[in-house]
Structure formats: structure tokens, C-alpha cells
N, C-alpha and C positions, 0 to 999 in steps of 0.2 A: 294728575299728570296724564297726560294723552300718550298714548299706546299708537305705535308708529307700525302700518303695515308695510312689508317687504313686498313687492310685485314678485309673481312665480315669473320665470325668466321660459323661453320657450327652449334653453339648454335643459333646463331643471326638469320641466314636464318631459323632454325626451329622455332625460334618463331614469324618469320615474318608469314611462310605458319600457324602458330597455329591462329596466329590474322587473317590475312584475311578470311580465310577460316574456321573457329573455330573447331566443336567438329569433329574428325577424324572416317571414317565408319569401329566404331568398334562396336560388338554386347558386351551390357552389359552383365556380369555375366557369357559370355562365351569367351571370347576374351581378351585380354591383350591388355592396351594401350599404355602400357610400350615397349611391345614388337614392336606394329608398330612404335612406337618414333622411336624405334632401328633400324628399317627396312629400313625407311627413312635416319637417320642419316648416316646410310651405303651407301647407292645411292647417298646421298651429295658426300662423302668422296669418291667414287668409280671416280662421272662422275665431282666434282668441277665445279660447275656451275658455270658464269662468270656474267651474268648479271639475271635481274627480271625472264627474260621471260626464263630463261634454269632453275630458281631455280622451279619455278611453274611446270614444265616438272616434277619433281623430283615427285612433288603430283599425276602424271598420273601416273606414273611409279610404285609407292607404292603404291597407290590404286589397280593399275592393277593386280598387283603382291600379294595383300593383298587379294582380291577376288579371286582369283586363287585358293590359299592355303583353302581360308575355302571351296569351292564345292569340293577339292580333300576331304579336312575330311569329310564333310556330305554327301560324296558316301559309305564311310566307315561307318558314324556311322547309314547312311540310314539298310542297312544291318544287324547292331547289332540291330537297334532298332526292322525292322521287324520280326528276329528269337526271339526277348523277347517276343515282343506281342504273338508270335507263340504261343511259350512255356507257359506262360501264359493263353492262351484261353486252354488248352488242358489240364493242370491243372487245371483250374476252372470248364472243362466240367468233368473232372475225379470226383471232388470232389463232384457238382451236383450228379454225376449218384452215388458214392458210399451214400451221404443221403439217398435216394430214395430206393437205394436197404436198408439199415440199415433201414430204418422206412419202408419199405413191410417187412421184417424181424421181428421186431418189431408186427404189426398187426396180423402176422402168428403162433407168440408166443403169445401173449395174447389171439386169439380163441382159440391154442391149453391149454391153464393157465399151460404154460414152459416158463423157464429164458431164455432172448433173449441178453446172455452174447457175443456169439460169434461175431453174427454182430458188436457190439459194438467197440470191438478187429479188427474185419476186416479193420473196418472205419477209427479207430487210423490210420492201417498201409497201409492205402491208404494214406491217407492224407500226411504220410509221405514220401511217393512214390513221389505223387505229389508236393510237395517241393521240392523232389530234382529234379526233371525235370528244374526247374528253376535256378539250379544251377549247373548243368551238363554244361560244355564245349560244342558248337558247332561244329559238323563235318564237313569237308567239304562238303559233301555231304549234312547239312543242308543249307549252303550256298548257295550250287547251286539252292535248291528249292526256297529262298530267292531270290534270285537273276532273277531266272524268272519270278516271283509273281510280283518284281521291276523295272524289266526292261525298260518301261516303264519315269517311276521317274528317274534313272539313266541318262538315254538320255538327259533329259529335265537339269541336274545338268553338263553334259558334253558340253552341249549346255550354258549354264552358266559359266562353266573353259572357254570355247574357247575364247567370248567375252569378259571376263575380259583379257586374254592375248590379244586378238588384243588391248585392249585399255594402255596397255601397252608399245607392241610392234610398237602402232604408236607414241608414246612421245617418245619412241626411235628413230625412222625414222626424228620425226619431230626437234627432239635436231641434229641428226646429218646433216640434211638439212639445219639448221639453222648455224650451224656452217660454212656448206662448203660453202654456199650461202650467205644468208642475213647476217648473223652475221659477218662473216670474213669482208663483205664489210664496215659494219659499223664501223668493227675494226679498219678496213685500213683507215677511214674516221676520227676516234677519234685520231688514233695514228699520224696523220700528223697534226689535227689543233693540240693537244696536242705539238709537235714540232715546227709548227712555231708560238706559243704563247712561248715556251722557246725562239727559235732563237729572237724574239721578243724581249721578256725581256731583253736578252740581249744585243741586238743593241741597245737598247734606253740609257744607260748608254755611249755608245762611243758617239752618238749622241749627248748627251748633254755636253759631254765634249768638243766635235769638235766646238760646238756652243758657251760655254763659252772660246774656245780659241778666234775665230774671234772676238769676243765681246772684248777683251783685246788686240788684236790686231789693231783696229779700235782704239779705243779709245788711244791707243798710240803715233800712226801717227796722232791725230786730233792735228790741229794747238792750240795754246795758245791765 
């Protein structure tokens, strides 16, 4: 009787790497886990791993590939974040200095006993000035000041992409190494006892026929 394989399902390998390996390096509340399930489920379905050691390949490769992508955004949102703080300290230094001026204002109208209505009016539409600085669009030209201020930081995030690509790029090297090398061999070594354990099988049925023929042949010829 032939013995029926079950295909491993590429649900079944994801929750094998979910159990061994448990919670996936994804950042709470900024990252999507759904999204890396997908990301992996993709690289199953791309390179169909064949045995344990190519499906675990798959975790290098989505990892690899998963850190990559978030240093490429946090070069970006490095950037956004330092022209907000920008805009922000220069708004708040705006706002400081127009107090300052409204209350000297203020003092210079009560020595004089006149209404210190004006400054009051100024302050409003400073204040309101300073609001929209923080909501004005960035130039390129803010960018680039950003950009120098960071550079620094930047290096150190690119230097971060690069690393998680080699660690990628070597589950690659090391799936296809394994394939042309260790793996194939071991193929070639499954796929042949697999065959002569069929051949097997199946000799052993003539065999035992051959045997029960002699057996009735003897006992035929034996004398009475």
C-alpha cells in the first residue's frame, strides 16, 4: 500500500516559524503585523521551501528585508521630525519675545496712565503668525538645512539599511548554497532509499509467492 504525502501548506510553515520563533520584530503601534505575516507569506510562496532548514531561511530573509524598509522611513521621517522641532522652537521663541515686548508695553503705558490696547492687538497677531509657521509646508531649501544639522544620524540609519540587507542577502546566498550543494545531495540520497524501499516493496510479494510455490511443490513430490 502506498503511503500518501500531505503537501506542507504555506499557512502550516507560517505557523510553524510563529511557534518556534514567537512574537515577530515588529514595533508596536507603529508597524503592522499583518503586513509582515504578508511579507513572509510572499517569500514562502516566491522561493517554496522544501525542507525545515530553507523554511527558517525564509525568517532571515523577512527580517532582513523588514529592517531595511523601516531605516529607509525613519531617514525620512528623521527629517520631518527635525524641521517640526525647528519650526516649533522658533515659534515658541517668537512667542516668548512678543510677551516681553506686550508686557514692556504694558509698563510704559501705565507710567505714562494711557491704554496699552495696541500691544495687546500685536500679540494676538504674532501668536497667530507663529501658528502658522508650524503649519506652513517645508521647502526644499528647509530640507537641506535639516539635512545637514542630521547628517550625522542619517549615516548611522544607512549604516543600519545596509546590515539588515546583508542579513538578508546572506539567507539568500545560503538557500541557494544549500540547494546546489548540501541539499541536492541529500535529495539524491532520499530520493534513491525512497526507491529502493518501493523496489523493495515490491519484490517481497514475488518473493513470497516464489516461496510458497516451492513449498507446494516439495510437498507434492514427497512420498506417501
Amino acid at each position: 500500500m502506498s503511503k500518501v504525502v500531505i503537501p506542507i501548506t504555506t499557512d502550516s510553515r507560517l505557523a510553524e516559524l510563529n511557534e518556534l520563533f514567537g512574537e515577530p520584530p515588529v514595533l508596536p503601534n507603529s508597524e503592522s503585523i499583518a503586513a509582515y505575516q504578508e511579507m513572509m507569506r510572499r517569500f514562502i510562496e516566491c522561493f517554496e521551501p522544501q525542507d525545515f532548514f530553507e523554511t527558517v531561511l525564509m525568517k532571515d530573509v523577512t527580517d532582513g528585508t523588514w529592517e531595511s524598509a523601516r531605516s529607509g522611513r525613519h531617514k525620512v521621517l528623521l527629517l520631518h521630525r527635525r524641521y517640526r522641532d525647528r519650526g516649533e522652537f522658533e515659534a515658541k521663541r517668537r512667542k516668548e519675545w512678543a510677551v516681553k515686548k506686550a508686557e514692556l508695553a504694558k509698563r510704559v503705558a501705565a507710567a505714562k496712565a494711557e491704554p496699552a490696547t495696541e500691544p495687546e492687538d500685536a500679540l494676538d497677531h504674532l501668536v497667530d503668525e507663529c501658528d502658522a509657521i508650524l503649519l506652513e509646508p517645508a521647502t526644499e531649501l528647509d530640507h537641506n538645512r535639516v539635512l545637514e544639522a542630521t547628517l550625522v544620524y542619517l549615516e548611522k540609519l544607512d549604516k543600519a539599511q545596509m546590515i539588515a540587507l546583508a542579513k538578508r542577502d546572506m539567507a539568500l546566498r545560503q538557500l541557494e548554497w544549500y540547494r546546489e550543494g548540501l541539499g541536492r545531495r541529500l535529495q539524491v540520497v532520499s530520493d534513491t532509499f525512497t526507491i529502493d524501499q518501493a523496489n523493495g516493496a515490491a519484490a517481497a510479494p514475488a518473493q513470497t509467492e516464489a516461496s510458497t510455490e516451492t513449498a507446494v511443490d516439495a510437498a507434492a513430490v514427497q512420498p506417501q
